[in-house]
BANULUM-185033 format. One record per atom (N, C-alpha, C, O): residue number from 1; residue in three letters; x, y, z. Coordinates in steps of 0.2 Angstrom, whole numbers, plus 5000, padded with zeros to 4 digits. Example, Ala and Ser with C-alpha at 12.3 -4.5 7.8 and 13.67 -1.06 7.14 Angstrom:
BANULUM-185033
+-----+------+------+------+------+
:  nr : rest :    u :    v :    w :
+-----+------+------+------+------+
:   1 :  ALA : 5066 : 4972 : 5039 :
:   1 :  ALA : 5062 : 4978 : 5039 :
:   1 :  ALA : 5066 : 4984 : 5039 :
:   1 :  ALA : 5071 : 4983 : 5042 :
:   2 :  SER : 5064 : 4989 : 5035 :
:   2 :  SER : 5068 : 4995 : 5036 :
:   2 :  SER : 5064 : 5000 : 5039 :
:   2 :  SER : 5067 : 5006 : 5040 :
+-----+------+------+------+------+
end
This chain:
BANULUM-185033
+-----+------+------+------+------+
:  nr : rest :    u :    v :    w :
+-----+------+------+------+------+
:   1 :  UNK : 5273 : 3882 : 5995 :
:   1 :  UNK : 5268 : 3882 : 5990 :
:   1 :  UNK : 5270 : 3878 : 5984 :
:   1 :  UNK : 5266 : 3874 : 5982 :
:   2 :  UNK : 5276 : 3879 : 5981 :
:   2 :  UNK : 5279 : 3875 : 5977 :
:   2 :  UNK : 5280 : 3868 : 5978 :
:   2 :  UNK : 5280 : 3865 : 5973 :
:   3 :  UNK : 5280 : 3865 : 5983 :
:   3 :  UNK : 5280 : 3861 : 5986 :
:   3 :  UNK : 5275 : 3856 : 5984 :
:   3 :  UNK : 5276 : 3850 : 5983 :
:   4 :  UNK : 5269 : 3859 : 5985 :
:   4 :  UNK : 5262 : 3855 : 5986 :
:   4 :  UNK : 5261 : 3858 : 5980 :
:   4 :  UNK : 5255 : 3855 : 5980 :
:   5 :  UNK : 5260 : 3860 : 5976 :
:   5 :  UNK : 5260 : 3860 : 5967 :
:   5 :  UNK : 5265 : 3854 : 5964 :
:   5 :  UNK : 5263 : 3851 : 5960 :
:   6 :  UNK : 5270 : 3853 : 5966 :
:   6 :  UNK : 5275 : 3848 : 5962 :
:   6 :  UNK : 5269 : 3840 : 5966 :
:   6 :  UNK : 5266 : 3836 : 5962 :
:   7 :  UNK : 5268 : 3840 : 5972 :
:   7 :  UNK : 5265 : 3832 : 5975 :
:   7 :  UNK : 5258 : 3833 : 5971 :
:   7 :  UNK : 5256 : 3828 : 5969 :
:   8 :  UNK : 5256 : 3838 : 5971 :
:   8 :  UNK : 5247 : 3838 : 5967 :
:   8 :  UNK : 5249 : 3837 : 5959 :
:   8 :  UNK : 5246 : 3832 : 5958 :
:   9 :  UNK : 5252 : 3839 : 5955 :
:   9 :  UNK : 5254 : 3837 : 5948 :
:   9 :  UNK : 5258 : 3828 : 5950 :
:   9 :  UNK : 5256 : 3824 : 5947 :
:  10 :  UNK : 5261 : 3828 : 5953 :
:  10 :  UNK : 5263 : 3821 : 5954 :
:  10 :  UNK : 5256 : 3815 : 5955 :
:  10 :  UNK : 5256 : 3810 : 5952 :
:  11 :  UNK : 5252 : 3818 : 5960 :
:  11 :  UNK : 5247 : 3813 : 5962 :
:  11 :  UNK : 5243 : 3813 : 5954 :
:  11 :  UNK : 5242 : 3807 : 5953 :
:  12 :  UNK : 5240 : 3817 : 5950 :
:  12 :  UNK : 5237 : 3820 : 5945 :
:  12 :  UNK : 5241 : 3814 : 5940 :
:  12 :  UNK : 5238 : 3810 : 5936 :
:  13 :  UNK : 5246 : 3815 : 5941 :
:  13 :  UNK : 5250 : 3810 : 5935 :
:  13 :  UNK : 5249 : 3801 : 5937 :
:  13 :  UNK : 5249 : 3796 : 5933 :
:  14 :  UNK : 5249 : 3801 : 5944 :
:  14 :  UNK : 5249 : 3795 : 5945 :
:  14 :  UNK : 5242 : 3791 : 5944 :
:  14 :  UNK : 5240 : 3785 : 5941 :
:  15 :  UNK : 5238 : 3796 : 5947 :
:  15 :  UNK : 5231 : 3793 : 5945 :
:  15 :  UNK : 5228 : 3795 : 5938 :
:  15 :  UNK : 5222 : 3794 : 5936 :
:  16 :  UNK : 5234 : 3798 : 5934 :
:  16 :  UNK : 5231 : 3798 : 5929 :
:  16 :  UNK : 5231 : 3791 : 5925 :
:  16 :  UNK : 5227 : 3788 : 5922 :
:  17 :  UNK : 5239 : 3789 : 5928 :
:  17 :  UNK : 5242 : 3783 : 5924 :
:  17 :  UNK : 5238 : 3777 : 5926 :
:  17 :  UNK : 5237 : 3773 : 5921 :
:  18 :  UNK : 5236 : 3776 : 5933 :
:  18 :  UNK : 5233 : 3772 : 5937 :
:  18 :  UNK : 5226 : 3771 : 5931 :
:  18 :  UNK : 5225 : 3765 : 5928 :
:  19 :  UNK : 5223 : 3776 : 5930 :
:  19 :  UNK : 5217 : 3775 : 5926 :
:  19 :  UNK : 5217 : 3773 : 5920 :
:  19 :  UNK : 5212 : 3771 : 5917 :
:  20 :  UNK : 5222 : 3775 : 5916 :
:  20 :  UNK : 5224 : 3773 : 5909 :
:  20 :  UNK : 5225 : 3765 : 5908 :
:  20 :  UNK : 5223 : 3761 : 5904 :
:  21 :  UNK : 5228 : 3764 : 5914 :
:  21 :  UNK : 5231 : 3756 : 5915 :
:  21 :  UNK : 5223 : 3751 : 5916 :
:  21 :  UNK : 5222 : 3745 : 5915 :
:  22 :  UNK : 5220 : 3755 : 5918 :
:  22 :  UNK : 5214 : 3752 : 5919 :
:  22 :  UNK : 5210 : 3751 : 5912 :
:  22 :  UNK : 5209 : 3746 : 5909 :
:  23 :  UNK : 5210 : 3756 : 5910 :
:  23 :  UNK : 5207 : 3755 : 5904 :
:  23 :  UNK : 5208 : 3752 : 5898 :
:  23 :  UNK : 5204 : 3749 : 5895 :
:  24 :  UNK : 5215 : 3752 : 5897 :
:  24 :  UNK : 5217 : 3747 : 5893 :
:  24 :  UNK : 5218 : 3740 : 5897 :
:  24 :  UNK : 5222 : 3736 : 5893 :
:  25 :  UNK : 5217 : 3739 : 5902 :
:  25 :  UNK : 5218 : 3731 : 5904 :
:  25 :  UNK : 5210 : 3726 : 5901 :
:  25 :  UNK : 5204 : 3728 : 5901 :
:  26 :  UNK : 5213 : 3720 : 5898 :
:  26 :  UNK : 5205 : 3720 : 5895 :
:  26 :  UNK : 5199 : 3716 : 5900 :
:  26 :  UNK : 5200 : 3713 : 5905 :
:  27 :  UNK : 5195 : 3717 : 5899 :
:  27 :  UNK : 5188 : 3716 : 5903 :
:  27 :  UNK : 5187 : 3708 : 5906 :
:  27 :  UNK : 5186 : 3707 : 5912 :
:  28 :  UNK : 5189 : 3705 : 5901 :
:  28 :  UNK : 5188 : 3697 : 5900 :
:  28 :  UNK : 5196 : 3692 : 5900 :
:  28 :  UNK : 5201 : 3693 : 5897 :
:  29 :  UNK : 5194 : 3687 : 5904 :
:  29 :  UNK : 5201 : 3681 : 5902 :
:  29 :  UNK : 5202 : 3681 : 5898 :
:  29 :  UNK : 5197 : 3679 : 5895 :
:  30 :  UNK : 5209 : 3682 : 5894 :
:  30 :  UNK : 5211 : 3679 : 5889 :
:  30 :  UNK : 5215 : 3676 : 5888 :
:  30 :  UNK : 5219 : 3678 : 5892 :
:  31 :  UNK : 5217 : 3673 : 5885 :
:  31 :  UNK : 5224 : 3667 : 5881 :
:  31 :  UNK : 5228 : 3670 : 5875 :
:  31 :  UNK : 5226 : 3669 : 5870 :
:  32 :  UNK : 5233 : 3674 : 5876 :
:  32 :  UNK : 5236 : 3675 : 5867 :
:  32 :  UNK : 5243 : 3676 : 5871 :
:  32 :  UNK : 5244 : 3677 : 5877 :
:  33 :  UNK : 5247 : 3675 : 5866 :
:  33 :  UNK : 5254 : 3675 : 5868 :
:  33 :  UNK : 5258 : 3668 : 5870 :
:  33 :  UNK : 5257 : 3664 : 5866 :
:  34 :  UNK : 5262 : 3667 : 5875 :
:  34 :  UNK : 5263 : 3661 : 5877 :
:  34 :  UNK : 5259 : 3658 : 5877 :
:  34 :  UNK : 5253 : 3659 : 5879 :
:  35 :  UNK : 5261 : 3652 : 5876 :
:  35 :  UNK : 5256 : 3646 : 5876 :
:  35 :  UNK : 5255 : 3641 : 5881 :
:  35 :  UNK : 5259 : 3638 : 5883 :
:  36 :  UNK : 5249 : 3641 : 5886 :
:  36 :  UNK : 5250 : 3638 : 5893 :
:  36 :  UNK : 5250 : 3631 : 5889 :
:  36 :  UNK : 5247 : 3628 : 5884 :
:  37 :  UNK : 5255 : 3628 : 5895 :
:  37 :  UNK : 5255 : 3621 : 5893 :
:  37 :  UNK : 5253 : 3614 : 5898 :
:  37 :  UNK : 5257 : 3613 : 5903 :
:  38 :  UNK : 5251 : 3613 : 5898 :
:  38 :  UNK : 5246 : 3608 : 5904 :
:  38 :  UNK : 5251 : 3604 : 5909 :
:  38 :  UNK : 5256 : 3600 : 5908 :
:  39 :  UNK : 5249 : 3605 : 5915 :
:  39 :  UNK : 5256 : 3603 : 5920 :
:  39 :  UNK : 5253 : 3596 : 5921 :
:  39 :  UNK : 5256 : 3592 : 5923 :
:  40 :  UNK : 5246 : 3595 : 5922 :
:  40 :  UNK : 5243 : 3588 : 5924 :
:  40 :  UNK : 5238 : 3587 : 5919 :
:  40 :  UNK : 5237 : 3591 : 5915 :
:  41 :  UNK : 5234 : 3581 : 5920 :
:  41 :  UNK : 5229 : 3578 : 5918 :
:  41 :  UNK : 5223 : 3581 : 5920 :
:  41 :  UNK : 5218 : 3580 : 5917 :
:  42 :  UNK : 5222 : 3585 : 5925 :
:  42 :  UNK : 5218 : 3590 : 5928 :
:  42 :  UNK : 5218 : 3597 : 5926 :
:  42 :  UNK : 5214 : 3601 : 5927 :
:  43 :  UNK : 5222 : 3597 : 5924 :
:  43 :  UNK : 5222 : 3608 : 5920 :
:  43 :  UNK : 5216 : 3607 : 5919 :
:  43 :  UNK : 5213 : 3603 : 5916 :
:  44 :  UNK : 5213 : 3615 : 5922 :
:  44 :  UNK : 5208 : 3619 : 5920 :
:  44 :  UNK : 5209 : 3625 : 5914 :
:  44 :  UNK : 5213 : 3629 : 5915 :
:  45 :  UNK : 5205 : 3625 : 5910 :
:  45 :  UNK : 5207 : 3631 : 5908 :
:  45 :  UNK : 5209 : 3629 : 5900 :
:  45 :  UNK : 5208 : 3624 : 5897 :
:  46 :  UNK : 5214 : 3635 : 5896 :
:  46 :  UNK : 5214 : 3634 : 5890 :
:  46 :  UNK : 5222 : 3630 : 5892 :
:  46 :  UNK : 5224 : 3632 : 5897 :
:  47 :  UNK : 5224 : 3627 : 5889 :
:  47 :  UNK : 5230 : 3624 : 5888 :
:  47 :  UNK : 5232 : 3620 : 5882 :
:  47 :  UNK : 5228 : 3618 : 5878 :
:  48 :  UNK : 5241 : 3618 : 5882 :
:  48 :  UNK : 5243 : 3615 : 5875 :
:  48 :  UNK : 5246 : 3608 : 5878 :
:  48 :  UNK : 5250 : 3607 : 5883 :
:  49 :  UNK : 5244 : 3604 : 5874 :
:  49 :  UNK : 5246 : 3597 : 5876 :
:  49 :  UNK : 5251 : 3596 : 5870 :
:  49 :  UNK : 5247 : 3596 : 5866 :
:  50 :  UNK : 5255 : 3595 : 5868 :
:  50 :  UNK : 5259 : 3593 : 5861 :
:  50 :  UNK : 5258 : 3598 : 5858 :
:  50 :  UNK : 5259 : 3603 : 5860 :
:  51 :  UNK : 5255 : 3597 : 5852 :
:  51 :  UNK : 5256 : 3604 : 5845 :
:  51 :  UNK : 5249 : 3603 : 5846 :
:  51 :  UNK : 5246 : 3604 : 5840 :
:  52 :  UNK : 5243 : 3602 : 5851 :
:  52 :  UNK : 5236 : 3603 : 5852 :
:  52 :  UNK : 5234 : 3607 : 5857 :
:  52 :  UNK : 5236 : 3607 : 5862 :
:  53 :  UNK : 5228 : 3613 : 5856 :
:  53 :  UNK : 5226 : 3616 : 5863 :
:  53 :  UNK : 5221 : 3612 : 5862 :
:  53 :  UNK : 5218 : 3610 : 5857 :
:  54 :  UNK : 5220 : 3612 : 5870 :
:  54 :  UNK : 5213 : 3610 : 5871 :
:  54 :  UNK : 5209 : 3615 : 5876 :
:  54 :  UNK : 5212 : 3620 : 5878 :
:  55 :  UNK : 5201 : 3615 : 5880 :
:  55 :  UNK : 5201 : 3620 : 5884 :
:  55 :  UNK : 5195 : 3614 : 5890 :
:  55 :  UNK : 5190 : 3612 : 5888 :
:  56 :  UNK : 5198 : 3613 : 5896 :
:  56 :  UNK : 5195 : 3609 : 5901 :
:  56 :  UNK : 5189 : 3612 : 5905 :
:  56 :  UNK : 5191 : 3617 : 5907 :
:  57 :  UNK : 5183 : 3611 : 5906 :
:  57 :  UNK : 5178 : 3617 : 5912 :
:  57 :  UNK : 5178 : 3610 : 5916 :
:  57 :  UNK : 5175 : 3605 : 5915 :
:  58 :  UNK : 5181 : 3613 : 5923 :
:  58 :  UNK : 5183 : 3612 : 5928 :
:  58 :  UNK : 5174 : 3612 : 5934 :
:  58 :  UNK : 5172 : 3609 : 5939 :
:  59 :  UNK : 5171 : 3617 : 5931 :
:  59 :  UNK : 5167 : 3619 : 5935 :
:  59 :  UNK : 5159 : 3614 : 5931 :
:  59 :  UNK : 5158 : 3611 : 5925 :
:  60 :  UNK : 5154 : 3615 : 5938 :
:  60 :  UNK : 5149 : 3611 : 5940 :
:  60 :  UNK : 5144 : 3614 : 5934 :
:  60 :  UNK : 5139 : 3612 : 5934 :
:  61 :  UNK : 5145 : 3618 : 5930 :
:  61 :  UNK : 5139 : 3620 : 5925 :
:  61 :  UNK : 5144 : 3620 : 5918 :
:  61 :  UNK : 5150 : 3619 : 5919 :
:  62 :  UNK : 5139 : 3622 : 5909 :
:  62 :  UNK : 5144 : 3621 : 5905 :
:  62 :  UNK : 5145 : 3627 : 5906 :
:  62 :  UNK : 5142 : 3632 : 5909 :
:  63 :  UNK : 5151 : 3627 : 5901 :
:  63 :  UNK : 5155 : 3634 : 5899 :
:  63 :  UNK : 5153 : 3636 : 5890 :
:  63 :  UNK : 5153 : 3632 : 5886 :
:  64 :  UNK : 5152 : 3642 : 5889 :
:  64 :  UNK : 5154 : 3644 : 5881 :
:  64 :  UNK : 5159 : 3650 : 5880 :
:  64 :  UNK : 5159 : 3656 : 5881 :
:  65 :  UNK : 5163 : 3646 : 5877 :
:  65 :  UNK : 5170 : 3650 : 5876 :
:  65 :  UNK : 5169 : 3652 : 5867 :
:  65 :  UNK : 5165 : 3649 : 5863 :
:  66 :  UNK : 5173 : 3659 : 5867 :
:  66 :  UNK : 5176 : 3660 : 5861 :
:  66 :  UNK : 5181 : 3659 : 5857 :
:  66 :  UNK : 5185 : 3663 : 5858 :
:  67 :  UNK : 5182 : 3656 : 5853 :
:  67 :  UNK : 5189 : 3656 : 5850 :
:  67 :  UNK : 5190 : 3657 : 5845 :
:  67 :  UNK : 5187 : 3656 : 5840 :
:  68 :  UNK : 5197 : 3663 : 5845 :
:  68 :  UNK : 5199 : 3666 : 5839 :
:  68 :  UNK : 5205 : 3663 : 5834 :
:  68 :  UNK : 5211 : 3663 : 5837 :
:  69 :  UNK : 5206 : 3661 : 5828 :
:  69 :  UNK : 5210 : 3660 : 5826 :
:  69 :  UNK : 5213 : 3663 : 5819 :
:  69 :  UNK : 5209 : 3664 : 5815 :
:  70 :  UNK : 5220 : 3664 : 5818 :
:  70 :  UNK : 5222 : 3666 : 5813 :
:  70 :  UNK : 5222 : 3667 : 5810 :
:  70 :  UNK : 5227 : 3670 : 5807 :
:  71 :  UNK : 5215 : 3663 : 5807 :
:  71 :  UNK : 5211 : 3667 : 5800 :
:  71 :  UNK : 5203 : 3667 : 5805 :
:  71 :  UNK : 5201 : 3663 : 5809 :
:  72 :  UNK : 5201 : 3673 : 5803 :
:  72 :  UNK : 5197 : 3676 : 5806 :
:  72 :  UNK : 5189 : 3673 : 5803 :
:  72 :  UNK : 5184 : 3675 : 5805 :
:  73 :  UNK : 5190 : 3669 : 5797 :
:  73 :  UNK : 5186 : 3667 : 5797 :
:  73 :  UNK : 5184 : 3660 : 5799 :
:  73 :  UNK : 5179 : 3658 : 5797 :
:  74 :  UNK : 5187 : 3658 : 5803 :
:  74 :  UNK : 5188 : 3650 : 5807 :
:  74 :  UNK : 5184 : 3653 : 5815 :
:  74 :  UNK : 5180 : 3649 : 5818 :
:  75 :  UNK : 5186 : 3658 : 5818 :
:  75 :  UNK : 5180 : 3660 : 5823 :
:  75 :  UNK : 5176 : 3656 : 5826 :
:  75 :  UNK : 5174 : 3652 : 5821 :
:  76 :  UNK : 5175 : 3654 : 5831 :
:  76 :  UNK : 5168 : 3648 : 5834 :
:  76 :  UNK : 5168 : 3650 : 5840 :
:  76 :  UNK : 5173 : 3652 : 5843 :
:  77 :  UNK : 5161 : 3649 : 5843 :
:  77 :  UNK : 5159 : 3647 : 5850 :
:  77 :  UNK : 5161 : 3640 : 5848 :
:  77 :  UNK : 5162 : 3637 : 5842 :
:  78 :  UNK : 5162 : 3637 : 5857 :
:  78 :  UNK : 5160 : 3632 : 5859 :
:  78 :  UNK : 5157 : 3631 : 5867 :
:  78 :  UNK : 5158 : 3635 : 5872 :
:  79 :  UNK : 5154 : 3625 : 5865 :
:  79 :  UNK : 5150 : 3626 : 5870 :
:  79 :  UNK : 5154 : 3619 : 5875 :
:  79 :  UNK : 5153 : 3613 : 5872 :
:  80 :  UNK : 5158 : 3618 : 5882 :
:  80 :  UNK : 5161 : 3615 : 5885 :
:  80 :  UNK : 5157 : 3612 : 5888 :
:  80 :  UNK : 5154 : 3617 : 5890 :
:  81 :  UNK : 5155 : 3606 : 5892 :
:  81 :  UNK : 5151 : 3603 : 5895 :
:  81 :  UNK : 5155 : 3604 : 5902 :
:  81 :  UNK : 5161 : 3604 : 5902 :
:  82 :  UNK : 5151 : 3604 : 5907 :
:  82 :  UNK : 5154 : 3604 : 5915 :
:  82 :  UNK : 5159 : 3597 : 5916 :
:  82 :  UNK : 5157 : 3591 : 5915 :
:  83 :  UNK : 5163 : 3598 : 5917 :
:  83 :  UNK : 5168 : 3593 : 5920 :
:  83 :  UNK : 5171 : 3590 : 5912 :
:  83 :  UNK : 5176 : 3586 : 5912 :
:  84 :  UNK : 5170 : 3592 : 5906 :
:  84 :  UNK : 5174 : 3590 : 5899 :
:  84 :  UNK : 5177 : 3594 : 5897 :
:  84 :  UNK : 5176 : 3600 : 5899 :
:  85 :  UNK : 5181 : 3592 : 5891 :
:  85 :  UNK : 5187 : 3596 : 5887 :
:  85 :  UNK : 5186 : 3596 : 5880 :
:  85 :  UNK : 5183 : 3590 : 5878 :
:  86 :  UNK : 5187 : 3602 : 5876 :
:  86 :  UNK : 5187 : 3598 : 5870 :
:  86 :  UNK : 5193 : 3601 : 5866 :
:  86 :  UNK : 5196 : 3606 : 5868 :
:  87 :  UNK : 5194 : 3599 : 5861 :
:  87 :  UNK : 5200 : 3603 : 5856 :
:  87 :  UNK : 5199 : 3608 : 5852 :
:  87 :  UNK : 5193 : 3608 : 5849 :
:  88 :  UNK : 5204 : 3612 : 5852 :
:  88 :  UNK : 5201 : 3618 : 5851 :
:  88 :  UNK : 5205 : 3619 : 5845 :
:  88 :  UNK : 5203 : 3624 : 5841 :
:  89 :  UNK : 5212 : 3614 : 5841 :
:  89 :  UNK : 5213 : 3612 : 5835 :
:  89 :  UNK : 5222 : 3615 : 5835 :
:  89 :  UNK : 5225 : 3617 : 5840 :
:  90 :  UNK : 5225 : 3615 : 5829 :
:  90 :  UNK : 5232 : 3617 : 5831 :
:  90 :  UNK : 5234 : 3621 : 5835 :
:  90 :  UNK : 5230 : 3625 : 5837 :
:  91 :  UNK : 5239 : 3622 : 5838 :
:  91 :  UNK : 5241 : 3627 : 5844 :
:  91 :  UNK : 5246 : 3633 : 5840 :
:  91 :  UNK : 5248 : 3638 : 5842 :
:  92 :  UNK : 5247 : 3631 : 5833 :
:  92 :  UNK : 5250 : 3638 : 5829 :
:  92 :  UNK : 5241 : 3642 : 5825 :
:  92 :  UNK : 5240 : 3647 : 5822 :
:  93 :  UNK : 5238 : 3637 : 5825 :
:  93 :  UNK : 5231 : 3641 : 5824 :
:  93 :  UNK : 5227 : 3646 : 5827 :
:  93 :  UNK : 5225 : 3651 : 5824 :
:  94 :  UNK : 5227 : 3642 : 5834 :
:  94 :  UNK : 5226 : 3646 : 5839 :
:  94 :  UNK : 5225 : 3651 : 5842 :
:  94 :  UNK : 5228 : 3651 : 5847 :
:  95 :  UNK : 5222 : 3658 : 5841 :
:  95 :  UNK : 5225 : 3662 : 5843 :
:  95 :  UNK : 5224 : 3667 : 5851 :
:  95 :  UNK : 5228 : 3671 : 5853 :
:  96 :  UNK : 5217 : 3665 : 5853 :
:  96 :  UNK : 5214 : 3669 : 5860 :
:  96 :  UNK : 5208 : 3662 : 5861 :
:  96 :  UNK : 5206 : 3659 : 5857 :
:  97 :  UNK : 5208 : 3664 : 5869 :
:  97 :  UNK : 5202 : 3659 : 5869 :
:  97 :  UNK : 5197 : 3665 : 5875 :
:  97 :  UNK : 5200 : 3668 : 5879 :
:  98 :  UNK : 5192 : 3664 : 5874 :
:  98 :  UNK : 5190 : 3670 : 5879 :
:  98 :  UNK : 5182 : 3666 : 5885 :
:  98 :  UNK : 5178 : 3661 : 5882 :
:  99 :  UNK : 5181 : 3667 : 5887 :
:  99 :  UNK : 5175 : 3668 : 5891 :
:  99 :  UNK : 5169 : 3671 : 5887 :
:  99 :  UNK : 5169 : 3677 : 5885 :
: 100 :  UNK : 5164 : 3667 : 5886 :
: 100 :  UNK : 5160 : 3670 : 5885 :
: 100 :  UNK : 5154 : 3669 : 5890 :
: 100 :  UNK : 5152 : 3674 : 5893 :
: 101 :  UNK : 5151 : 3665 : 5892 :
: 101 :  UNK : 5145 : 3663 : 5897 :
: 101 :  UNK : 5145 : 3659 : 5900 :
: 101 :  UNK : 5151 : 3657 : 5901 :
: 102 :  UNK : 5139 : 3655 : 5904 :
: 102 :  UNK : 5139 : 3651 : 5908 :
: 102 :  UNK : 5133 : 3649 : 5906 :
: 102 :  UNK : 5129 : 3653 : 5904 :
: 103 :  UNK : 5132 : 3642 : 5906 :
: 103 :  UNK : 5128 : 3639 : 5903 :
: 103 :  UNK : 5127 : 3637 : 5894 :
: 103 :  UNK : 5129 : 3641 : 5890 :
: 104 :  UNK : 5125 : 3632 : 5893 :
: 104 :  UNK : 5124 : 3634 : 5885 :
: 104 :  UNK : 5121 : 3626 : 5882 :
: 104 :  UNK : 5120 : 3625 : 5877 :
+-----+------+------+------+------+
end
Protein backbone atom coordinates (compact mmCIF):
# COMPACT_ATOMS: atom_id res chain seq x y z
CA UNK A 1 0.00 0.00 0.00
CA UNK A 2 2.83 2.39 0.84
CA UNK A 3 4.22 1.54 -2.20
CA UNK A 4 1.59 2.85 -4.51
CA UNK A 5 1.05 6.05 -2.46
CA UNK A 6 4.79 7.05 -2.81
CA UNK A 7 4.43 6.24 -7.09
CA UNK A 8 0.72 8.15 -7.07
CA UNK A 9 2.27 11.33 -5.09
CA UNK A 10 5.32 10.89 -7.52
CA UNK A 11 3.11 10.67 -10.74
CA UNK A 12 0.94 13.78 -9.16
CA UNK A 13 4.30 15.75 -8.85
CA UNK A 14 5.53 14.97 -12.20
CA UNK A 15 2.41 15.88 -14.11
CA UNK A 16 2.13 18.56 -11.89
CA UNK A 17 5.61 19.83 -13.02
CA UNK A 18 4.82 18.64 -16.61
CA UNK A 19 1.87 21.27 -16.63
CA UNK A 20 3.44 24.11 -14.94
CA UNK A 21 6.29 23.70 -17.54
CA UNK A 22 3.57 24.10 -20.02
CA UNK A 23 2.20 27.11 -18.82
CA UNK A 24 4.90 29.15 -18.43
CA UNK A 25 6.47 28.08 -21.93
CA UNK A 26 5.44 31.09 -24.03
CA UNK A 27 2.57 30.75 -26.80
CA UNK A 28 4.37 32.50 -29.56
CA UNK A 29 8.23 32.48 -31.27
CA UNK A 30 10.21 34.67 -29.70
CA UNK A 31 13.86 36.25 -29.87
CA UNK A 32 15.36 37.69 -26.71
CA UNK A 33 18.54 36.58 -25.25
CA UNK A 34 21.34 35.58 -27.42
CA UNK A 35 21.49 37.01 -30.55
CA UNK A 36 20.89 34.79 -33.57
CA UNK A 37 23.49 35.51 -35.97
CA UNK A 38 22.96 34.91 -39.77
CA UNK A 39 25.01 31.81 -41.07
CA UNK A 40 24.07 32.62 -44.85
CA UNK A 41 22.61 35.08 -47.16
CA UNK A 42 19.31 33.12 -46.86
CA UNK A 43 18.54 33.05 -43.06
CA UNK A 44 15.09 33.11 -42.38
CA UNK A 45 13.81 34.62 -39.47
CA UNK A 46 15.14 37.34 -36.94
CA UNK A 47 18.79 37.56 -37.24
CA UNK A 48 22.04 39.87 -36.43
CA UNK A 49 24.36 40.69 -39.29
CA UNK A 50 27.25 43.13 -37.69
CA UNK A 51 25.79 45.48 -34.81
CA UNK A 52 22.29 45.26 -37.12
CA UNK A 53 19.11 42.83 -36.71
CA UNK A 54 17.26 42.42 -39.40
CA UNK A 55 14.09 39.86 -39.75
CA UNK A 56 14.00 37.88 -43.47
CA UNK A 57 9.99 36.15 -44.34
CA UNK A 58 11.09 33.33 -46.16
CA UNK A 59 7.65 32.41 -46.90
CA UNK A 60 5.19 32.82 -49.95
CA UNK A 61 2.76 35.36 -48.26
CA UNK A 62 3.70 38.72 -45.99
CA UNK A 63 4.59 38.52 -42.45
CA UNK A 64 3.55 41.08 -39.50
CA UNK A 65 6.03 40.84 -36.73
CA UNK A 66 6.25 42.68 -33.44
CA UNK A 67 9.07 44.31 -32.20
CA UNK A 68 10.09 45.09 -28.81
CA UNK A 69 12.73 47.39 -27.91
CA UNK A 70 14.29 48.79 -24.81
CA UNK A 71 12.42 51.73 -24.43
CA UNK A 72 9.12 50.58 -24.73
CA UNK A 73 8.20 53.43 -26.23
CA UNK A 74 9.93 52.63 -29.81
CA UNK A 75 7.46 49.46 -29.95
CA UNK A 76 6.30 48.67 -33.87
CA UNK A 77 4.71 46.31 -36.13
CA UNK A 78 6.11 45.64 -39.06
CA UNK A 79 4.74 44.54 -41.87
CA UNK A 80 7.59 42.01 -43.95
CA UNK A 81 6.72 41.45 -47.53
CA UNK A 82 7.10 37.62 -48.79
CA UNK A 83 10.45 36.77 -49.92
CA UNK A 84 11.98 40.42 -48.12
CA UNK A 85 13.92 41.54 -45.05
CA UNK A 86 13.84 44.56 -43.38
CA UNK A 87 15.86 46.15 -40.44
CA UNK A 88 14.66 46.03 -37.47
CA UNK A 89 17.70 48.73 -36.20
CA UNK A 90 20.62 48.23 -33.49
CA UNK A 91 21.04 44.73 -32.15
CA UNK A 92 21.79 46.32 -28.42
CA UNK A 93 18.23 48.01 -29.19
CA UNK A 94 16.60 45.24 -29.89
CA UNK A 95 14.93 43.47 -27.72
CA UNK A 96 12.22 40.38 -28.83
CA UNK A 97 10.87 39.95 -32.20
CA UNK A 98 7.59 37.97 -32.15
CA UNK A 99 4.98 36.63 -34.62
CA UNK A 100 2.13 38.32 -35.09
CA UNK A 101 0.14 37.37 -38.32
CA UNK A 102 -0.06 36.55 -41.72
CA UNK A 103 -0.63 38.68 -44.22
CA UNK A 104 -0.65 42.57 -43.83
Amino acid sequence: MRAQTKTAALGFALALGLGLAALTSPAVAQSTGMRPTALADDTCGHYTKGSTEYYRNCKETSEKIWVTYRRSSDNQHFCVPAGKQVELGYYLNVYGVYHDSWGC
